[in-house]
C-alpha positions as CSV (number, residue, x, y, z in Angstrom):
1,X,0.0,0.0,0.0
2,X,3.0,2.4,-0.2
3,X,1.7,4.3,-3.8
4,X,-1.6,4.6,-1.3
5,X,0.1,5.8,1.6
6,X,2.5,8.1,-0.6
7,X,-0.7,9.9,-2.3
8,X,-2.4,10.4,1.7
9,X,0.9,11.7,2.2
10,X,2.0,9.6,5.1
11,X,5.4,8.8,5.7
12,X,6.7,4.9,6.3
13,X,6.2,5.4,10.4
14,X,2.3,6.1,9.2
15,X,2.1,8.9,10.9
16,X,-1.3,10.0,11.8
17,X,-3.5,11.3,8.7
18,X,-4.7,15.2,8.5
19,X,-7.4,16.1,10.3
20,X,-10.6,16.1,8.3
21,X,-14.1,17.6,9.5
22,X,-16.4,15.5,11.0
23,X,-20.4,14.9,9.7
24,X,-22.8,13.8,12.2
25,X,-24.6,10.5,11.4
26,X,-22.5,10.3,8.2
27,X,-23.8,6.7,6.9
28,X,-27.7,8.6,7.1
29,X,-26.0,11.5,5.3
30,X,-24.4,9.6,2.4
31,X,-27.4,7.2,1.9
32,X,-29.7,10.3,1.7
33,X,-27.3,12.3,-0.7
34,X,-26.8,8.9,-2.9
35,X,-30.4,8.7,-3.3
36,X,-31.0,12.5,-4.4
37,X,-28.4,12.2,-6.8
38,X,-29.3,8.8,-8.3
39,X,-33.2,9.9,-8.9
40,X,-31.2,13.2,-10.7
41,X,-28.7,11.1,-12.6
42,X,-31.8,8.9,-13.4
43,X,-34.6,11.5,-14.4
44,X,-31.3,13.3,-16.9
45,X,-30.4,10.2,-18.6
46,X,-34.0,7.9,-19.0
47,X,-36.1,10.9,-18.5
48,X,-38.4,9.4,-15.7
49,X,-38.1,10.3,-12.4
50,X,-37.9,6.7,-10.0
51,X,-40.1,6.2,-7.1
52,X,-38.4,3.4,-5.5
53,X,-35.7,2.7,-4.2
54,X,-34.5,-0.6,-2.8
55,X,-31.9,-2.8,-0.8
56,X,-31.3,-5.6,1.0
57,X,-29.7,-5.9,4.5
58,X,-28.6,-9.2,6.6
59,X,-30.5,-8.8,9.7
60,X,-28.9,-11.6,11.1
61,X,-25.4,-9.6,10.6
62,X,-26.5,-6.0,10.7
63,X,-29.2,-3.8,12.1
64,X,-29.4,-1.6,9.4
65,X,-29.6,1.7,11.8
66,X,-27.8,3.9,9.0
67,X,-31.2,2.9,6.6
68,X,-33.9,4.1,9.7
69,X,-31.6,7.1,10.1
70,X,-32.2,7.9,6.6
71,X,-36.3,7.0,7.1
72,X,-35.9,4.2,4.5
73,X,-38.3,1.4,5.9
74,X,-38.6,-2.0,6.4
75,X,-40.8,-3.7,4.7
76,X,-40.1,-7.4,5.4
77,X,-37.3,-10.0,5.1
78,X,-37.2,-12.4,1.7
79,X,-37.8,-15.7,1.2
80,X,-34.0,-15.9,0.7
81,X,-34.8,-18.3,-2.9
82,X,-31.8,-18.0,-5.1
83,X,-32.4,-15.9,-8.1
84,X,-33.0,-17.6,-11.6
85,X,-30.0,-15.7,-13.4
86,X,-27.6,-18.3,-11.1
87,X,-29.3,-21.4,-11.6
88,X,-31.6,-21.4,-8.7
């Protein structure tokens, strides 16, 4: 990773990195932002503006706080049957 740390701009001790400002509840934030601009993106390039949006989380792994944060809701947990593009 030393092209990586070179670019940061840390030396081989790693030094600490430079401070950077801080963003309260920052996975809510992004999540919210990446919405906004995907229904923009979306709406420029097919001209129809989406009303959905949509993802899955493993509850048994995560507990998807970032996605309430963001007031995306829960609707329900699937069946978990393997989708018919991969042979299922």
């Amino acid at each position: 990773m030393a092209a990586r740390d070179r670019w940061i701009g840390w030396d081989e001790a790693r030094a600490q990195p430079p401070a950077r400002g801080q963003v309260k509840n920052l996975a809510s934030v992004v999540l919210a932002r990446g919405v906004k601009q995907r229904a923009h993106d979306w709406s420029s390039r097919y001209g129809v503006e989406p009303w959905l949006v949509e993802t899955l989380v493993d509850g048994r792994r995560y507990r998807a706080s970032c996605y309430r944060a963001a007031n995306w809701l829960a609707l329900g947990e699937t069946s978990g049957r393997p989708c018919p593009s991969q042979g299922g």
